[in-house]
C-alpha positions in Angstrom: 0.0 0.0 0.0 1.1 4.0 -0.9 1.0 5.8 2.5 -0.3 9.1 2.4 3.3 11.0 2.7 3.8 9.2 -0.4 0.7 10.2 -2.3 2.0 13.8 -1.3 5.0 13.7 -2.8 3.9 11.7 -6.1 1.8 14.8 -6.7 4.6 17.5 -6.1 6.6 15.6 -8.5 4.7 16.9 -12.0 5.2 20.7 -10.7 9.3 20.6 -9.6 9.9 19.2 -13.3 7.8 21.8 -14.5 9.4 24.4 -12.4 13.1 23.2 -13.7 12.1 23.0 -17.3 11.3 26.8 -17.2 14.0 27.6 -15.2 16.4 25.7 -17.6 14.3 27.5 -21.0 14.9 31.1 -18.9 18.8 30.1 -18.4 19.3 29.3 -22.2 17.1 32.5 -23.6 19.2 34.4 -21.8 22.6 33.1 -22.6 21.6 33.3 -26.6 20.3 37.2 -25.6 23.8 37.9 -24.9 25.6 35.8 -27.7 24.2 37.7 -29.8 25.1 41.0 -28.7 28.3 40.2 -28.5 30.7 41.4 -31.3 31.4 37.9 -33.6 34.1 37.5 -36.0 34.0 34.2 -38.7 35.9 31.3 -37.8 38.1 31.6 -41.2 39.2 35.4 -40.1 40.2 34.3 -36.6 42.4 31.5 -38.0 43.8 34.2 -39.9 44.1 36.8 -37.0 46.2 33.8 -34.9 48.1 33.3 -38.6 49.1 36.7 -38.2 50.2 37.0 -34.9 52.5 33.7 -34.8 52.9 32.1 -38.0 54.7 29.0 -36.5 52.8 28.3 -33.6 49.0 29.1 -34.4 48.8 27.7 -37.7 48.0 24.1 -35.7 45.8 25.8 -33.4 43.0 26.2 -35.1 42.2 24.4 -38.6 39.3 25.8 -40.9 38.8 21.8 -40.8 37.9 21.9 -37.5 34.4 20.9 -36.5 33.0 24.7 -34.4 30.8 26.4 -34.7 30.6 28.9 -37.7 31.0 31.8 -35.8 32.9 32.7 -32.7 31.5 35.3 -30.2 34.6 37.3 -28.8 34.8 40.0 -26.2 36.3 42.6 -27.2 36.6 41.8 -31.0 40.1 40.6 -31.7 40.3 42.5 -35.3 38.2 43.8 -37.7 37.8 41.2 -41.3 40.1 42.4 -43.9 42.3 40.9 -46.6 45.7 40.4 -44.8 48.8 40.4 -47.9 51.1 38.4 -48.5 53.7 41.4 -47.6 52.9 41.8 -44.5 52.7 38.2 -43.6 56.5 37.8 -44.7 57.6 41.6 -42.9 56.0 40.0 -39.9 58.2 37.0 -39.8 61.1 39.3 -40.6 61.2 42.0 -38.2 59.7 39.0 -35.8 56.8 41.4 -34.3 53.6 40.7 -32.5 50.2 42.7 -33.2 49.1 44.8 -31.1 45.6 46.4 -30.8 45.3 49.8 -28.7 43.0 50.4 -26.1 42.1 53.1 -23.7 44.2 53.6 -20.7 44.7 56.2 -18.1 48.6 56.3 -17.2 50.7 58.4 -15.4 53.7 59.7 -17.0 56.2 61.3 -14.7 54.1 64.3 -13.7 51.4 63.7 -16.3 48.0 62.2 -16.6 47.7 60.4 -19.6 44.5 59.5 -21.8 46.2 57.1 -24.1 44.0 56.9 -27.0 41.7 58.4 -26.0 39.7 58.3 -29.3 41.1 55.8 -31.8 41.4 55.6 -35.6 39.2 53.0 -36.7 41.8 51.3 -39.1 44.9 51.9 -36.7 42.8 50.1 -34.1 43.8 46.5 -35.2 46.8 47.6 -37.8 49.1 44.8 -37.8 52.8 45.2 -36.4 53.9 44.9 -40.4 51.2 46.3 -41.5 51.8 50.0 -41.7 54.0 52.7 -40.5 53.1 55.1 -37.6 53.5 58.7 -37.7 54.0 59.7 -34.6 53.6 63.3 -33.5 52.1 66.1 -30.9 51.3 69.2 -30.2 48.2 71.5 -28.7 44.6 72.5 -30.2 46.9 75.0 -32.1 48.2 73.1 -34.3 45.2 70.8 -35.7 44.8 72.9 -38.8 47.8 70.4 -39.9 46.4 67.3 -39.1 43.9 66.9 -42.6 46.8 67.3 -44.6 49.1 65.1 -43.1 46.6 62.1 -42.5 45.6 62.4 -46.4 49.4 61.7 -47.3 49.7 59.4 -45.0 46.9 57.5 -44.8 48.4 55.2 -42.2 48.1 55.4 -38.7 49.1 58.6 -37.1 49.4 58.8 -32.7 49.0 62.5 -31.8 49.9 63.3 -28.2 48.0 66.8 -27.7 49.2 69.0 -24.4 45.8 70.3 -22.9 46.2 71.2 -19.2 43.7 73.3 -17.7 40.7 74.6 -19.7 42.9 73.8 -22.7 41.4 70.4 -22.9 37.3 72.3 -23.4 39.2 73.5 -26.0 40.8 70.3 -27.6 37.9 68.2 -27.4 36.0 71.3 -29.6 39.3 71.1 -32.1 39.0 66.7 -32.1 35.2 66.9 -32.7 35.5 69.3 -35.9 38.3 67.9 -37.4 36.4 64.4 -37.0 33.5 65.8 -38.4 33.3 68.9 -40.5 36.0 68.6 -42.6 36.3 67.6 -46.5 39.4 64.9 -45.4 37.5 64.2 -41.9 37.3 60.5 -43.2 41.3 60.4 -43.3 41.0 61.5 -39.5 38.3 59.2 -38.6 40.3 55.9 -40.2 43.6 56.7 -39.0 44.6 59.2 -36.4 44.4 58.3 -32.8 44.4 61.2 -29.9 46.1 60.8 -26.8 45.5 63.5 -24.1 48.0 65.2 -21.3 48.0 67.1 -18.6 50.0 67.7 -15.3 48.7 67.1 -12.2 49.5 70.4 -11.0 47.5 71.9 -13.5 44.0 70.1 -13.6 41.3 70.2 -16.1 38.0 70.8 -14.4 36.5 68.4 -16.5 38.7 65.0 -18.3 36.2 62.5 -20.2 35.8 59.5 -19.0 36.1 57.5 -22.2 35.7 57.8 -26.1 32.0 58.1 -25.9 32.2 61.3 -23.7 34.6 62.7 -26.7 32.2 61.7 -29.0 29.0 63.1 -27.6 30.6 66.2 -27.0 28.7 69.1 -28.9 30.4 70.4 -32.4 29.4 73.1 -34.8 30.1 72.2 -38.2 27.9 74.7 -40.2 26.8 78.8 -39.2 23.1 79.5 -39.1 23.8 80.9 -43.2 25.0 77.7 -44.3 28.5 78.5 -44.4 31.4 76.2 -42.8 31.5 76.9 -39.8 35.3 78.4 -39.0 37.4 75.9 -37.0 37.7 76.8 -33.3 41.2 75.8 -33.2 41.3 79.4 -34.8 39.5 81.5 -32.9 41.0 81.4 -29.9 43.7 84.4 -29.2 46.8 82.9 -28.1 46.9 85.0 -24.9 43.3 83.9 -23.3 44.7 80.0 -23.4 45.5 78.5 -19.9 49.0 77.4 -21.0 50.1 80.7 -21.9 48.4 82.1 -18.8 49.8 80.1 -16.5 52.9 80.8 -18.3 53.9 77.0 -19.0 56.0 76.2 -21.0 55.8 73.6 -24.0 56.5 69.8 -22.9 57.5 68.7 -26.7 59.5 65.7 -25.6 56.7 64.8 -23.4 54.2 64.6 -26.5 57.0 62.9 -28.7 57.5 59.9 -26.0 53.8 59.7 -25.3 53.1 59.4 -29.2 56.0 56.8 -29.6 55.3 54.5 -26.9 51.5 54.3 -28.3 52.1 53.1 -31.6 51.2 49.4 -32.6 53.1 49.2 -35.7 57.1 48.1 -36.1 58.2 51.2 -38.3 57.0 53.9 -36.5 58.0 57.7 -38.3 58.6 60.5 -35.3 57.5 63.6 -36.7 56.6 67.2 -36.5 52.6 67.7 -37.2 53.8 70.8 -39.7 55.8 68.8 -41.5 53.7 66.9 -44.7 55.3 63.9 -46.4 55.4 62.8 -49.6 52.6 61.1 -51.4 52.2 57.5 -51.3 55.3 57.0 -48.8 54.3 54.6 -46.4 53.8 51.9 -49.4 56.9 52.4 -51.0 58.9 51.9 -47.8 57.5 48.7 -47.1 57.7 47.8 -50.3 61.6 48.4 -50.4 62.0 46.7 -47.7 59.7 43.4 -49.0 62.0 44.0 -52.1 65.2 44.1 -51.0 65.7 42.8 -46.8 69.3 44.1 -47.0 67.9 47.5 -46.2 67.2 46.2 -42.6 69.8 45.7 -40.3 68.3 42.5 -38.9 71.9 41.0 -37.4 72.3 41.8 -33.7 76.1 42.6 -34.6 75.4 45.1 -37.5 74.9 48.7 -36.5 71.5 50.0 -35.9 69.6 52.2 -38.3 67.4 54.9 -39.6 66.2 56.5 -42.6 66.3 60.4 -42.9 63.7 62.0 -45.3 65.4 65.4 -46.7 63.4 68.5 -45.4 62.2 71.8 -47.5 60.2 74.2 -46.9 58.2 76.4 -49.4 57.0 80.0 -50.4 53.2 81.0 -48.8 50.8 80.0 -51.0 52.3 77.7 -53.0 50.8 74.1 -53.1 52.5 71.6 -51.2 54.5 69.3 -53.5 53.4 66.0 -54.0 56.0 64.2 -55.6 59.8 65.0 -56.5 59.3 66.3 -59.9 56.6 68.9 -58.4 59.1 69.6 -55.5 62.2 70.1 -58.5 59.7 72.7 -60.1 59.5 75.1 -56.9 62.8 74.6 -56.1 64.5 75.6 -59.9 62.1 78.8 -59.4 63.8 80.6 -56.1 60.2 78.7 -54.6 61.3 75.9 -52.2 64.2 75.5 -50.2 66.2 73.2 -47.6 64.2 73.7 -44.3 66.0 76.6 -42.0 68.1 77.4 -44.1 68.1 80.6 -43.7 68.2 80.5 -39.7 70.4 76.6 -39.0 71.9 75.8 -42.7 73.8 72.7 -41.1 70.6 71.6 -38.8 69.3 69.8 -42.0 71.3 68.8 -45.0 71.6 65.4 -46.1 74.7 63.6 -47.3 75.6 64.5 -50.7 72.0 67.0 -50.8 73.3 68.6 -54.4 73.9 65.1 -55.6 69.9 64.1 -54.4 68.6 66.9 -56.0 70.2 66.3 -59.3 68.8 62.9 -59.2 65.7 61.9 -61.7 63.0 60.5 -60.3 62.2 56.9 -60.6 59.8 56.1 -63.4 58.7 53.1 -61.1 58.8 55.6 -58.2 60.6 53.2 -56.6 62.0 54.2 -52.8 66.0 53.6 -52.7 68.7 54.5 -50.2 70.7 57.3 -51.6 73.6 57.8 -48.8 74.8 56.8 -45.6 76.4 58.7 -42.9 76.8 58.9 -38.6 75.8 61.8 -36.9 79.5 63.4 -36.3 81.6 66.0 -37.7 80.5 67.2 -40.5 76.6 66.3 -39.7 77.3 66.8 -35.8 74.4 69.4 -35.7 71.8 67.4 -37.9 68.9 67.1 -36.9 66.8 64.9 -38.9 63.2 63.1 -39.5 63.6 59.3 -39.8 61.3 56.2 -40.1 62.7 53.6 -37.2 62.1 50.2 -35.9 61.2 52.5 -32.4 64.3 51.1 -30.6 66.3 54.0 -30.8 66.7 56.0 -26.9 63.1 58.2 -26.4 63.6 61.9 -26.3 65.2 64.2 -23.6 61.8 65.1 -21.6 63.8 67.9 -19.2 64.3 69.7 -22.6 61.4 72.3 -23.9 60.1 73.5 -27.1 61.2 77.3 -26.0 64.5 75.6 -24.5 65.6 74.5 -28.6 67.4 71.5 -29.0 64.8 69.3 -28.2 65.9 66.5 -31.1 69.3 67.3 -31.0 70.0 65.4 -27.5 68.6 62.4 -28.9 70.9 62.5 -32.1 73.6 62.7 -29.6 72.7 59.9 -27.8 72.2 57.9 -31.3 75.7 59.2 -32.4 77.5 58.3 -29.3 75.8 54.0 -29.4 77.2 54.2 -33.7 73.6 55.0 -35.1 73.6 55.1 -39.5 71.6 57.3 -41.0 70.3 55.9 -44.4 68.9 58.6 -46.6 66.2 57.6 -48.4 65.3 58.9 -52.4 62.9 60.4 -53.9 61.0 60.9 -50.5 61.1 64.0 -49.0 59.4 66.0 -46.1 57.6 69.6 -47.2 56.8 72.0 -44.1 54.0 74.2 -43.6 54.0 76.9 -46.4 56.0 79.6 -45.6 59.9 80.1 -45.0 61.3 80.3 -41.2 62.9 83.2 -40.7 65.8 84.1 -38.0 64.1 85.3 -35.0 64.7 88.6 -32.9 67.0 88.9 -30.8 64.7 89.9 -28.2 62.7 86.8 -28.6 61.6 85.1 -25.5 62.1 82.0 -26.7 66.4 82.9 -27.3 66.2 83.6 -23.7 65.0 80.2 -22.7 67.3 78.6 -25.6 70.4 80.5 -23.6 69.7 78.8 -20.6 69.0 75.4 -22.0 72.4 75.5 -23.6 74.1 76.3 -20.5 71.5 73.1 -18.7 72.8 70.5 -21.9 76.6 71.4 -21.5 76.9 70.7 -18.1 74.1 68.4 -17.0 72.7 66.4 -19.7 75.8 65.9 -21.9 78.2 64.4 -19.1 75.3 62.4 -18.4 74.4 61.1 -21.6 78.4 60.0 -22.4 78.4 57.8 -18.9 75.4 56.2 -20.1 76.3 55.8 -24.2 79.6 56.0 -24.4 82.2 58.2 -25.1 82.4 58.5 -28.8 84.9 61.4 -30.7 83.0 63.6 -32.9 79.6 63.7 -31.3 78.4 67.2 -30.8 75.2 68.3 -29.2 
């Protein structure tokens, strides 16, 4: 016989299996809810994203044999899908990097708050390490009418490490949102430049954002109520009502130059001056050189390290910026274009045999070459040139100013004294800013900073610098 405890039980029975059925259905709904939120990426594009980040190791990792799933949800996304080429497959394996993707990350660096990218080039994001060629450069809301120009030549990722302490940053994240936005090469911006932010902590924005979205949603005026571009606020700001100038700080350029070094994701990185515009279609025919002809590279340990120098001109106001050599030749032959400073450091930046470049024809194949080789000593002891590196070479001087001068020739000196070559590459070229430097007063400000700089470099940095790399004849700061 069933006692009665029994009977009660047999009956609860039906309604716990019911009761665990639902719970199980609710459990599964909601896992697929989230799946497919998630960001997914085809099985066949993350065999290739392991492919390309360790040829040897991942290619038995993950078979497109392989019985999963079709598709793979990932948090965060490991890259976007895109056709990855045979050349930077092999420039991977050669210069032996790993990729890389950037991220947002608040950093201190030395008495600076970082944002390190901040906002982040949508093709930079996941550029492979052998991919591409950073330019790396900095600067303040000032200088942002540069940027469309330089990231339509480049197109390739550009790190810009902008100074904005104080109620300068209101005004950088009003310059960041109009060049993403309102301008006719805002799409070059958008795809490849990446924004890093700085500030030091004695001199604290009111306001920092607290990611990209904050940048993002932050309000922009592209057009005037008449239906006229609306002028760029970068420009409309007089020098004297901004807080650095207030404040009467002075420019960190070393600062911005480390911070937009040390963010790149690419092997060739190309350490820059934002007024400075190179050559079209540069960034292909380097890597292309160097897929042509490895040699180039100096890839054994025992060889002396490298660089690669682009000559530097600048031009007349108003005249358009050179795009290729022949262009360049044309100003140049007419009293139009000239070697950069030459009028205020003639030495500062001359290449080896610059007569001999010049007189050279263009490739018909516009083929990149290196034209001459030379140290940093002597002769060339004051040069102080532009050069695409592997990103090894020592990081700029950060005790040394903008107003102080000098600020790239300490880290020459430091290349010159550990045997650095400097590789001159032809027909690329650097073009700056229209309009030709001339000397300054002799009342300028900044010659009174520059004086005491000097002084600072003799006796402080260069003893320094010559215990640490050597002590090498012929190297000049």
């Amino acid at each position: 016989m069933v006692s009665l405890g029994n009977r009660r039980y047999m009956r609860l029975w039906p309604l716990v299996v019911l009761l665990t059925l639902v719970v199980i259905l609710i459990w599964r709904n909601l896992q697929q809810a989230r799946t497919l939120t998630l960001p997914r990426i085809s099985r066949n594009d993350f065999t290739k994203f392991l492919l390309l980040n360790d040829n040897e190791t991942s290619s038995g990792l993950l078979s497109t044999d392989d019985p999963l799933t079709e598709e793979l949800p990932l948090v965060p996304p490991l890259i976007e899908t895109r056709v990855i080429s045979p050349r930077t497959l092999e420039l991977q394996k050669l210069v032996n990097c790993r990729n890389q993707p950037l991220r947002f990350q608040r950093l201190q660096h030395g008495e600076y708050w970082l944002l390190q990218n901040l906002v982040i080039g949508s093709k930079s994001q996941f550029m492979g390490c052998a991919e591409s060629i950073t330019y790396t450069t900095n600067g303040d809301y000032t200088f942002f009418d540069n940027l469309e120009m330089v990231a339509e030549r480049w197109q390739a990722p550009i790190s810009f490490a902008i100074h904005a302490p104080g109620y300068d940053l209101n005004s950088t994240l009003d310059a960041i949102q109009y060049v993403k936005n309102c301008l006719p090469g805002s799409h070059y911006i958008n795809d490849y430049v990446t924004f890093h932010v700085y500030f030091s902590n004695l001199h604290m924005p009111v306001y920092v954002p607290y990611n990209e979205a904050d940048v993002l949603n932050w309000p922009y005026k592209c057009m005037d109520e008449n239906g006229t571009l609306a002028n760029p606020p970068y420009t409309q700001i007089p020098r004297e009502v901004m807080y650095k100038v207030k404040a009467n700080l002075t420019y960190p350029i070393n600062v911005g130059r480390n911070i937009a070094r040390q963010a790149s994701n690419t092997h060739f990185i190309f350490a820059c001056d934002i007024e400075l515009y190179p050559s079209v279609g540069f960034v292909e025919q380097f890597l292309d050189m160097v897929a042509r002809n490895n040699s180039v590279l100096a890839l054994d340990p025992q060889q002396p390290r490298r660089v690669y120098p682009l000559p530097v001109f600048e031009i007349e106001a108003g005249q358009h910026v050179p795009e290729n050599k022949a262009e360049l030749l044309h100003l140049y032959r007419n009293g139009l274009a000239q070697l950069f400073h030459a009028k205020v450091c003639p030495t500062c930046h001359k290449v080896p045999q610059q007569q001999l470049w010049l007189n050279r024809a263009p490739s018909v194949r516009d083929e990149l070459k290196l034209f001459s080789m030379t140290l940093r000593r002597d002769t060339f002891r004051s040069w102080e040139p532009f050069y695409i590196s592997d990103n090894t070479e020592p990081l700029f001087d950060e005790r040394v100013t903008w107003e102080g001068q000098s600020n790239k020739r300490i880290q020459n000196f430091a290349m010159c004294l550990l045997g650095f070559e400097y590789h001159v590459l032809h027909p690329a070229f650097l073009v700056h800013s229209p309009g030709i430097k001339k000397q300054q007063s002799r009342k300028s400000q900044r010659l009174k900073y520059a004086k005491a700089m000097t002084k600072f470099i003799k006796s402080k940095i260069e003893p320094e610098y010559r215990i640490l790399y050597g002590n090498t004849t012929g190297c000049a700061t």
